[in-house]
C-alpha positions in Angstrom: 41.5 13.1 75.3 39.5 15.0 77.7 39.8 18.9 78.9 42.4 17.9 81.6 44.2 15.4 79.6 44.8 18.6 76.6 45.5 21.1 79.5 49.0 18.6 81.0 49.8 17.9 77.4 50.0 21.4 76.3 51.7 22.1 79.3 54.5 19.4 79.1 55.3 20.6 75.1 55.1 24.2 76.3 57.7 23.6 79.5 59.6 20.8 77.4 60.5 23.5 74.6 61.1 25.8 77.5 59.6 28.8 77.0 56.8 30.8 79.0 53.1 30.8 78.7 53.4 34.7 78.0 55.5 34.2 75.1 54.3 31.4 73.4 50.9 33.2 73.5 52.5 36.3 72.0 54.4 34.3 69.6 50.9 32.5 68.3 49.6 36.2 68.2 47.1 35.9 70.7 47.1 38.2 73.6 49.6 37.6 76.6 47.3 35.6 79.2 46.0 33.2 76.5 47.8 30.1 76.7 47.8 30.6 80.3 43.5 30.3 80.0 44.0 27.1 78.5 46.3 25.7 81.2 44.2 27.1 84.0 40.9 25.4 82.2 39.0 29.2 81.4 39.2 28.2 78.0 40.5 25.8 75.4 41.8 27.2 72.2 39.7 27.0 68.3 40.9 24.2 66.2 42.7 27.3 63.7 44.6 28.0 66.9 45.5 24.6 68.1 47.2 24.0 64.7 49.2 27.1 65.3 49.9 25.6 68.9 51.0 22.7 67.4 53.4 24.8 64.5 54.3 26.7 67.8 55.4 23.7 69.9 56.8 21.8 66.3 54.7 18.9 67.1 51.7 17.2 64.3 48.3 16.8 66.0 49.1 13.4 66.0 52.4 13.9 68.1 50.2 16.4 70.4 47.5 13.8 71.1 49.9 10.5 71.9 50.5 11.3 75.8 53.0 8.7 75.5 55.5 10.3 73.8 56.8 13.1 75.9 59.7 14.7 73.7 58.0 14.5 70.0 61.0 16.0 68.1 63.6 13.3 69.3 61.3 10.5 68.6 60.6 12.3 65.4 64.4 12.8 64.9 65.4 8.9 65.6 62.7 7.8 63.3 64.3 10.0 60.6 67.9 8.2 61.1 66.4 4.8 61.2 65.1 5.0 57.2 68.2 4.3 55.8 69.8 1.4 57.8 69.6 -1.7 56.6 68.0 -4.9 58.3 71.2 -5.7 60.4 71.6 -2.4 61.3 68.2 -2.3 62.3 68.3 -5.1 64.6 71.5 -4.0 66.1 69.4 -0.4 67.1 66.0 -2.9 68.1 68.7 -4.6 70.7 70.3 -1.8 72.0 67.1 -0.1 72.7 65.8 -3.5 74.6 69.4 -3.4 76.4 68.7 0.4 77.6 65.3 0.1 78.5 66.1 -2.9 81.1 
């Protein structure tokens, strides 16, 4: 993942769990412009601080890093569910998903 590639990701968590870049700066304990550095490209943030970030936006640094999966917690939460059903069950959920994304 490059610069720009970190700066639309952190973005998209930050706007997805709808808060500002003021606040979640404050909230991380850094000062009020600093998440707003990172998505304007002044700066990008120490590795302590991105796991703070990642705390923040209740994402793993895995979750962060795959672009493909743009609302972490609801993946996170229908992966969760899926542990207890059984193998029918299981393909009955594998179907429906097939259905909904054609």
């Amino acid at each position: 993942m490059d610069k720009e590639q970190f700066i639309k990701r952190l973005t998209e968590l930050r706007i997805n769990k709808g808060v500002s870049a003021r606040d979640m700066s404050l909230s991380i304990g850094q000062s009020a412009s600093y998440i707003n550095n990172i998505e304007n490209g002044v700066n990008l943030p120490s590795m302590n601080i991105f796991f703070y970030i990642c705390e923040y936006l209740d994402v793993t640094p895995r979750e962060f890093f795959d672009t493909e999966n743009h609302i972490p917690d609801k993946y996170r939460e229908l992966m969760d569910l899926t542990k207890s059903l059984n193998a029918e069950q299981l393909n009955i959920l594998i179907s429906l998903v097939k259905m909904i994304k054609n």
